[in-house]
MARROPA-257061 format. One record per residue (C-alpha): residue number from 1; residue in one letter; chain; x negated, y, z negated. Coordinates in nm, 4 decimals. Each point is the difference from the previous one (the first is absolute). Layout:
% residues N
{atom NUM 'A' 'A' {X Y Z}};
...
//
This chain:
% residues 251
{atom 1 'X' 'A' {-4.1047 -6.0356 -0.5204}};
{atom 2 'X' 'A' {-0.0691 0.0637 -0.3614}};
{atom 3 'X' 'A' {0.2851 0.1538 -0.2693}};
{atom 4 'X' 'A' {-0.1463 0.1136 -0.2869}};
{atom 5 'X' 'A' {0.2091 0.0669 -0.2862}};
{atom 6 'X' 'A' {-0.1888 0.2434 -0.2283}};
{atom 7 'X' 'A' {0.1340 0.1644 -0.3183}};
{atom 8 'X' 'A' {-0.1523 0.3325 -0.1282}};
{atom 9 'X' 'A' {-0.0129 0.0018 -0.3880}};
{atom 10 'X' 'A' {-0.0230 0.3340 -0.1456}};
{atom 11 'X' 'A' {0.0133 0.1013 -0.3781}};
{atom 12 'X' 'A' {0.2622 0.2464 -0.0713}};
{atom 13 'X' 'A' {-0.0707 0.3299 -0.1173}};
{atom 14 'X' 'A' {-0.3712 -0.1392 -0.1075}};
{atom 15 'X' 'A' {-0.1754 0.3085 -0.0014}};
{atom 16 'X' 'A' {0.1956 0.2402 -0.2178}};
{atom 17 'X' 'A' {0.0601 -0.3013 -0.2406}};
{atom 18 'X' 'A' {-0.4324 -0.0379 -0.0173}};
{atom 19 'X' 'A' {0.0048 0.3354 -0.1486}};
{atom 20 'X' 'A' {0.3046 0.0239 -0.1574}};
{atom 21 'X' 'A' {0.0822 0.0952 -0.3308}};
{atom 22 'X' 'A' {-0.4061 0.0398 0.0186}};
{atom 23 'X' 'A' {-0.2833 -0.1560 0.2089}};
{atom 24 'X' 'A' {-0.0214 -0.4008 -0.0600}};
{atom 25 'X' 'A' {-0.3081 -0.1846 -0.0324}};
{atom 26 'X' 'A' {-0.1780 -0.0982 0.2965}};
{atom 27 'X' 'A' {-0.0527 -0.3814 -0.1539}};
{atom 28 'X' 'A' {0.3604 -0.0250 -0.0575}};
{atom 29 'X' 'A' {0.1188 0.1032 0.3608}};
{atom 30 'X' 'A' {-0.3043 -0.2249 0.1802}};
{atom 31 'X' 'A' {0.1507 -0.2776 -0.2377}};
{atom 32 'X' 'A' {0.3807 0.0593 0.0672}};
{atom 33 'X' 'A' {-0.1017 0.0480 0.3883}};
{atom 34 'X' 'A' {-0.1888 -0.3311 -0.0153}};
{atom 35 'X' 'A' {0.2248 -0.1941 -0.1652}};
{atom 36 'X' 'A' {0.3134 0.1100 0.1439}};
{atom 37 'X' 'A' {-0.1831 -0.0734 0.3940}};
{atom 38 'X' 'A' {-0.0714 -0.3214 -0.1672}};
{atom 39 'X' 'A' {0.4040 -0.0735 -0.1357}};
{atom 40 'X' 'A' {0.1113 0.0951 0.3870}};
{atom 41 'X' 'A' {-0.2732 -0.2039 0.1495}};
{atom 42 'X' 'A' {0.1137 -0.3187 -0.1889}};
{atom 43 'X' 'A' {0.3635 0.0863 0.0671}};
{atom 44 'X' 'A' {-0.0665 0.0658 0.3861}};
{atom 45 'X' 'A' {-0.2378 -0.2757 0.0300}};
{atom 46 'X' 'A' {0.2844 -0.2810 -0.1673}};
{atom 47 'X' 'A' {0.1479 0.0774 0.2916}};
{atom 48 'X' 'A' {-0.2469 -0.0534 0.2528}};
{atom 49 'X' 'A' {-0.0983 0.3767 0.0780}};
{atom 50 'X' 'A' {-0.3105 0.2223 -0.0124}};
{atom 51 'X' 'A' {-0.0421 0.3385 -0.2042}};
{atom 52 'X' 'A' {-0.2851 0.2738 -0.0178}};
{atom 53 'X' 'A' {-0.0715 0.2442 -0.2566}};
{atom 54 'X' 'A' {-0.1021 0.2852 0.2756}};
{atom 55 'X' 'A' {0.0065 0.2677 -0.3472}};
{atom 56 'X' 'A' {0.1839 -0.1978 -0.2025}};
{atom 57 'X' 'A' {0.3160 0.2648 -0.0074}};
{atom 58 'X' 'A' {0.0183 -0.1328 0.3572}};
{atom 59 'X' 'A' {-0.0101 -0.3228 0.1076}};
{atom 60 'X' 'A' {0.0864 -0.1702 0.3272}};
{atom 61 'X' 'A' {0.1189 -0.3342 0.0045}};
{atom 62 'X' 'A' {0.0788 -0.2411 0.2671}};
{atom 63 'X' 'A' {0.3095 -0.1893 -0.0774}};
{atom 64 'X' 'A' {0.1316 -0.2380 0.2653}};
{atom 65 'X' 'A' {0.2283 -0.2300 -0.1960}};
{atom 66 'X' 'A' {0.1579 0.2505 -0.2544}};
{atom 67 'X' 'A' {0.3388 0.1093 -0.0102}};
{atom 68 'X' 'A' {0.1478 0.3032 -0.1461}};
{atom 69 'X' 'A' {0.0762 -0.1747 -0.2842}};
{atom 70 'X' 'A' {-0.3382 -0.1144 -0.1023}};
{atom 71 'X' 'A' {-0.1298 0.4030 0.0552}};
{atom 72 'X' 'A' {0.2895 0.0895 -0.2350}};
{atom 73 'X' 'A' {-0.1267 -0.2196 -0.2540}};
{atom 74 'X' 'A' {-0.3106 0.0645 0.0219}};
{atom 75 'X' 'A' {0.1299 0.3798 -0.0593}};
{atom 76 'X' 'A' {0.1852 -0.1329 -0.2749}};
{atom 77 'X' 'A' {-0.2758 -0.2207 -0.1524}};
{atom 78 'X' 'A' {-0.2826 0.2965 0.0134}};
{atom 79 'X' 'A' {0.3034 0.2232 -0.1653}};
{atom 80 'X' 'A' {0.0762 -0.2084 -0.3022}};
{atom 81 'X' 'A' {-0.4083 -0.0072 -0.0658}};
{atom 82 'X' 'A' {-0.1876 0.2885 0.0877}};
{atom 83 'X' 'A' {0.0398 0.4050 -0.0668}};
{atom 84 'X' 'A' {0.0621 0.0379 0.3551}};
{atom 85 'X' 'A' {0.1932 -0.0920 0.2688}};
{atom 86 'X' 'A' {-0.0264 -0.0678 0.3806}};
{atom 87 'X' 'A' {0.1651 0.1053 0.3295}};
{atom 88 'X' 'A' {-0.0377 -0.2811 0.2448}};
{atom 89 'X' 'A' {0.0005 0.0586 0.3851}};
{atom 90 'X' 'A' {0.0753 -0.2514 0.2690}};
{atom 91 'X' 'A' {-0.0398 -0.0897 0.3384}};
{atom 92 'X' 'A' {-0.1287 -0.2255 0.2709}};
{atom 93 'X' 'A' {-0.1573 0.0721 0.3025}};
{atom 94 'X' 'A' {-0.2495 -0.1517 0.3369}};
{atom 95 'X' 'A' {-0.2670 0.2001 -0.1722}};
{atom 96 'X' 'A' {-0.0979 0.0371 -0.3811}};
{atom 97 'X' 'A' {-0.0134 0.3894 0.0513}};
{atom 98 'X' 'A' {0.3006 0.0118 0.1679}};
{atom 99 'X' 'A' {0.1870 -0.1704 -0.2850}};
{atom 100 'X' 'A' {-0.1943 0.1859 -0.2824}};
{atom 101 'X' 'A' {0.0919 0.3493 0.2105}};
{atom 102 'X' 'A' {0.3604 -0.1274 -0.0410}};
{atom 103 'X' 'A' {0.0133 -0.1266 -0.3046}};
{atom 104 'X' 'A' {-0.2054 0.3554 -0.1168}};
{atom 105 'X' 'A' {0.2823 0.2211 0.1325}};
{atom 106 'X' 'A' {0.2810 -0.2020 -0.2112}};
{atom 107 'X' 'A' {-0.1565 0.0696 -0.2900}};
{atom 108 'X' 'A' {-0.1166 0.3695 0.0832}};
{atom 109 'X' 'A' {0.3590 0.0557 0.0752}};
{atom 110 'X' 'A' {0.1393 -0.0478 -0.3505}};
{atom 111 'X' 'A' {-0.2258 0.2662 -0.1428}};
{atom 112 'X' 'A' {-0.3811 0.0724 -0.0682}};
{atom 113 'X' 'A' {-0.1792 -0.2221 -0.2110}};
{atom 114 'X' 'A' {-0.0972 0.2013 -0.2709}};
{atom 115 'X' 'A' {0.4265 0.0674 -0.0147}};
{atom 116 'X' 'A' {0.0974 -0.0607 -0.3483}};
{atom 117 'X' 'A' {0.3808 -0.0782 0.1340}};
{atom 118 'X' 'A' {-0.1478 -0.2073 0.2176}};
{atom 119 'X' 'A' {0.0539 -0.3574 -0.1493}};
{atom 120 'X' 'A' {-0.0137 -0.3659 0.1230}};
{atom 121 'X' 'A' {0.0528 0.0589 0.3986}};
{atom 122 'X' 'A' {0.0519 -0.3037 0.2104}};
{atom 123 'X' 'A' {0.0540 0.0737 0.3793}};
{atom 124 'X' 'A' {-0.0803 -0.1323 0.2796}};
{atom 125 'X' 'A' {0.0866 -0.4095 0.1388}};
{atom 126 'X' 'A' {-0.1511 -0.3567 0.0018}};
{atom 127 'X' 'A' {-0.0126 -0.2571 0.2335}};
{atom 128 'X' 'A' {0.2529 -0.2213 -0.0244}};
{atom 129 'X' 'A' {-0.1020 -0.3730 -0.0010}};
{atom 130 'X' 'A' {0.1570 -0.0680 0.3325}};
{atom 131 'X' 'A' {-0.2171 0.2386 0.1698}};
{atom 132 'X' 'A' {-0.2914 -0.1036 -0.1369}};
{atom 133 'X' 'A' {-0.2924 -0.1952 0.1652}};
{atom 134 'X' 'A' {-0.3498 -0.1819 -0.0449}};
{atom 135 'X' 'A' {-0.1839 0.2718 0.1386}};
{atom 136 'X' 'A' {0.1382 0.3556 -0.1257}};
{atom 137 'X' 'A' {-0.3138 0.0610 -0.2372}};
{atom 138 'X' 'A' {-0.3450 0.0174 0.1549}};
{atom 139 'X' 'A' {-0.2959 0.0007 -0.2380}};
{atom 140 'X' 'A' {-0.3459 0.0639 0.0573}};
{atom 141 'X' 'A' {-0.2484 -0.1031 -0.3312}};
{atom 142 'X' 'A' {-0.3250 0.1863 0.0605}};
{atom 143 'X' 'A' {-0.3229 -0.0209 -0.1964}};
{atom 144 'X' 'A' {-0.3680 0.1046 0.0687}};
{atom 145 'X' 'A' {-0.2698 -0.2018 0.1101}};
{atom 146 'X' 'A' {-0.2274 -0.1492 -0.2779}};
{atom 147 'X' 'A' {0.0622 0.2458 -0.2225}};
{atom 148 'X' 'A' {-0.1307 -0.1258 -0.3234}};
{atom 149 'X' 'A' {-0.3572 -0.0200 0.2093}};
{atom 150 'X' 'A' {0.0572 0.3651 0.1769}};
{atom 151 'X' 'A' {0.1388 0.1925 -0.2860}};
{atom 152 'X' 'A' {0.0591 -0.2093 -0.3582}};
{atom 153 'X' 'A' {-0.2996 -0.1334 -0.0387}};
{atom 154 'X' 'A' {-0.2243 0.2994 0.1312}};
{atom 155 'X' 'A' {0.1822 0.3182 -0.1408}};
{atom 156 'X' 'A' {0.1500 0.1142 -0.3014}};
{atom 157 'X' 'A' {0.3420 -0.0697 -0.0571}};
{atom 158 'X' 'A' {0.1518 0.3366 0.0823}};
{atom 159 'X' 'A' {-0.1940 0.0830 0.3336}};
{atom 160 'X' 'A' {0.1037 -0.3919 0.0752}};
{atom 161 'X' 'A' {0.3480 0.1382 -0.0575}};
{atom 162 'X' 'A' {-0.0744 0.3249 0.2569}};
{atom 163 'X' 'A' {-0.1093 -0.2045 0.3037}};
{atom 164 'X' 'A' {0.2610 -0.2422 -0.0522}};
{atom 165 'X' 'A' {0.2424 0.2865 -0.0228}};
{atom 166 'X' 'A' {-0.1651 0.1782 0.2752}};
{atom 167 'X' 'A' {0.1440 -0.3476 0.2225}};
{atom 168 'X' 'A' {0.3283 0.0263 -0.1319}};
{atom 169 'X' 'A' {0.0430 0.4003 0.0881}};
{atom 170 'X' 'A' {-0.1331 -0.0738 0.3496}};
{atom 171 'X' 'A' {0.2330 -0.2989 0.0159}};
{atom 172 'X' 'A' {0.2833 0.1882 -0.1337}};
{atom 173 'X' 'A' {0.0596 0.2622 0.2294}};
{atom 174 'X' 'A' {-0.1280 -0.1566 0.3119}};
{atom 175 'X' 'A' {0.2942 -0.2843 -0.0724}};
{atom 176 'X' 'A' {0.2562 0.2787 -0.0723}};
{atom 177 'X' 'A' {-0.0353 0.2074 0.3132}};
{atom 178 'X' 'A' {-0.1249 -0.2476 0.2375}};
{atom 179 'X' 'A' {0.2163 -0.2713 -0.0645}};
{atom 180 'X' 'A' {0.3190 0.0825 -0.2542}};
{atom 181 'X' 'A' {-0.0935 -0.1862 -0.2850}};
{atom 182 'X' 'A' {-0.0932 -0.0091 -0.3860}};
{atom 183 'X' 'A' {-0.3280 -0.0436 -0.1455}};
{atom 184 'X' 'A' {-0.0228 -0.0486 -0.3918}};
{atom 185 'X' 'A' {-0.2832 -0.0706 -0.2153}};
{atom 186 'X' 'A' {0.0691 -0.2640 -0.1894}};
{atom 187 'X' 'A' {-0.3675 -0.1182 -0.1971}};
{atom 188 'X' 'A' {-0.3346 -0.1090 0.0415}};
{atom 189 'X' 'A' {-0.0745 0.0877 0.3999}};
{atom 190 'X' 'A' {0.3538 -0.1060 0.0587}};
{atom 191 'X' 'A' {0.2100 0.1975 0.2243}};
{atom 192 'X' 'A' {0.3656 -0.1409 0.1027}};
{atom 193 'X' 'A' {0.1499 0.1754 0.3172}};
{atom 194 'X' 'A' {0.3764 -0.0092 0.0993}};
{atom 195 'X' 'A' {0.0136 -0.0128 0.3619}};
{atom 196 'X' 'A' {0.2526 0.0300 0.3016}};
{atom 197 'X' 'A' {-0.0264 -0.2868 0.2605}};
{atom 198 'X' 'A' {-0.3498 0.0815 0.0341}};
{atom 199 'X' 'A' {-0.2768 -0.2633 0.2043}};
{atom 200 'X' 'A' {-0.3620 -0.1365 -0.0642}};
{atom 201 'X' 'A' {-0.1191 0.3174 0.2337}};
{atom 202 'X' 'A' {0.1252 0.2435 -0.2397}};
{atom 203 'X' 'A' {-0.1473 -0.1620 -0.2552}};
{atom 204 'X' 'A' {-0.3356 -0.0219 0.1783}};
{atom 205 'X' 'A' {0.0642 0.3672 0.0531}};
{atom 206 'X' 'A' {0.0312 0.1043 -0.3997}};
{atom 207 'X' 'A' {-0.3064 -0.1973 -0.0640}};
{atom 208 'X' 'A' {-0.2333 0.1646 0.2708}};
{atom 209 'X' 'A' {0.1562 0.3869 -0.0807}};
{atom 210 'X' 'A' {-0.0550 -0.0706 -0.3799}};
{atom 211 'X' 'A' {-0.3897 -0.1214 0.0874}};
{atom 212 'X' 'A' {-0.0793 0.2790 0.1961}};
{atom 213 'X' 'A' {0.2032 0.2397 -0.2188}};
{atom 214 'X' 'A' {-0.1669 -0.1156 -0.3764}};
{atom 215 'X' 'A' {-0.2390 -0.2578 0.1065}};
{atom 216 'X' 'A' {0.2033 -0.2516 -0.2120}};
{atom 217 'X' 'A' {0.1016 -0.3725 0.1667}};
{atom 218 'X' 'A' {0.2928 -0.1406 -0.0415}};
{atom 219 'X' 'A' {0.1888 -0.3155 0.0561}};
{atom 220 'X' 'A' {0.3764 -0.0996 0.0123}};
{atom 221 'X' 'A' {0.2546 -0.2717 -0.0390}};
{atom 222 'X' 'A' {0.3255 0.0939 0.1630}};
{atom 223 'X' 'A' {0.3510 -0.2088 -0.0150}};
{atom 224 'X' 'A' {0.3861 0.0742 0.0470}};
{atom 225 'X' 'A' {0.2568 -0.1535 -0.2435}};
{atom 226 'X' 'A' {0.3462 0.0848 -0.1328}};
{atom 227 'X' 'A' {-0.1143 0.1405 -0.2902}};
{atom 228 'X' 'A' {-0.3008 0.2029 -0.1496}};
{atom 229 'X' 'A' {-0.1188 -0.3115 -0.1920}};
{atom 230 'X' 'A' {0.0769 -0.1922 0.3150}};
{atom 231 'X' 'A' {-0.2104 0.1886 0.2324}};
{atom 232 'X' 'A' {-0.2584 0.1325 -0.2745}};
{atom 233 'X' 'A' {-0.0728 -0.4138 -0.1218}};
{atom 234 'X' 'A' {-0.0461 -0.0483 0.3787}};
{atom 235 'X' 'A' {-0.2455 0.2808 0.0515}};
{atom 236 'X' 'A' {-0.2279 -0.1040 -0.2887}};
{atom 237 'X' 'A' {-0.0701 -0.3507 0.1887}};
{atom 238 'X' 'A' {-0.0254 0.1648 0.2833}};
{atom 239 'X' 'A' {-0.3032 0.1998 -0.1760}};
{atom 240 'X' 'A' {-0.1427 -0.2845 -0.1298}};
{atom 241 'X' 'A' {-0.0841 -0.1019 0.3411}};
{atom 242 'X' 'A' {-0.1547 0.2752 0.0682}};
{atom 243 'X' 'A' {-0.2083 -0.0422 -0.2906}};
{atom 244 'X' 'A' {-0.0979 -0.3548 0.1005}};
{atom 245 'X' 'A' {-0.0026 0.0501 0.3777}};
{atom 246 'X' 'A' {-0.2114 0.3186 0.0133}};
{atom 247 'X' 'A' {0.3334 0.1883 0.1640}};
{atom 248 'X' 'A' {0.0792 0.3221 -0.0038}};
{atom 249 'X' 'A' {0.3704 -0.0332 0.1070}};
{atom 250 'X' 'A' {0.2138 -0.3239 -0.1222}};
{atom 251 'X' 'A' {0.3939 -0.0243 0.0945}};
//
């Protein structure tokens, strides 16, 4: 049984503050949203966890491992450094969208996000270490099939980027509603899934609907650990067997 501990980040009050006294640039927000995923990223990632951009005012992270105290700091660190600040809400669950759905509501609850009283909200609970075990994170590391000879090497780089996107959107939401979990695009043809206690079947599954769905072929390394990085290091061996196996589905 899987417990994933996942954090929603959200940016307080972000959207009245882009236009506010006037309109900002558009190069300085796409360089404060970049660099401020890339600040929590490092700061997540020291401590063994995952976290995706989704759009960048949001981001979901996966944080088996960190305590209250390190999401308070992290609060406190993006707070001492940046013109904005960040409500932070937590919780764990058997699924990933169980636990975002949870950890959504705690922040909803304070107030709306574009609030400007709103400031800095940390609700919701961690795992404590007691409770925790070698397989509460399940992820799946998917990539397409040869696709520097399907798609980089035979198309221009931006309808390359369309049918690899294509994958990832067919991916997405067949992994969402037919099996509780979280897809994120994370580079190249690189698409990292957070899964519920999910077997080589459903995996199997994803692949074919996503074929017959987009005509684009994918393979997958899956592992469990006790941690994002745990589970995620696992899952990228995993995939390299596919890769020199000619697999489709590697656990």
């Amino acid at each position: 049984m899987t417990n994933t501990q996942v954090t929603l980040v959200q940016i307080d009050n972000y959207g009245p503050w882009t236009v506010t006294p006037e309109p900002r640039r558009e190069a300085d927000l796409q360089t404060l949203q970049s660099r401020l995923y890339a600040d929590i990223s490092q700061f997540v990632g020291n401590r063994d966890g995952y976290v995706f951009f989704t759009r960048f005012d949001n981001m979901i992270a996966v944080t088996n491992g960190l305590s209250m105290a390190d999401h308070e700091l992290l609060q406190e660190s993006v707070g001492n450094r940046y013109p904005v600040t960040l409500s932070l809400g937590i919780a764990p669950g058997p699924s990933p969208v169980q636990a975002l759905s949870e950890a959504t509501t705690q922040i909803q609850a304070a107030g709306s996000a574009q609030d400007e009283h709103r400031r800095e909200i940390l609700e919701g609970r961690t795992i404590d270490d007691a409770d925790r075990a070698s397989e509460d994170v399940q992820i799946a590391h998917f990539d397409v099939i040869d696709a520097t000879g399907e798609y980089t090497d035979e198309l221009n780089a931006f309808d390359s980027f369309i049918e690899i996107e294509q994958g990832y959107a067919s991916l997405m939401r067949h992994m969402r509603h037919a099996h509780d979990s979280l897809s994120f695009f994370v580079g190249g043809d690189n698409v990292i899934v957070v899964c519920p206690d999910l077997e080589r079947a459903d995996y199997l599954e994803a692949i074919e609907h996503v074929q017959a769905e987009v005509a684009v072929e994918l393979q997958v390394g899956v592992a469990t650990g006790a941690s994002a990085h745990e589970a995620g290091y696992g899952a990228k061996h995993a995939l390299e067997r596919c890769r020199a196996n000619g697999t489709r589905v590697e656990l």
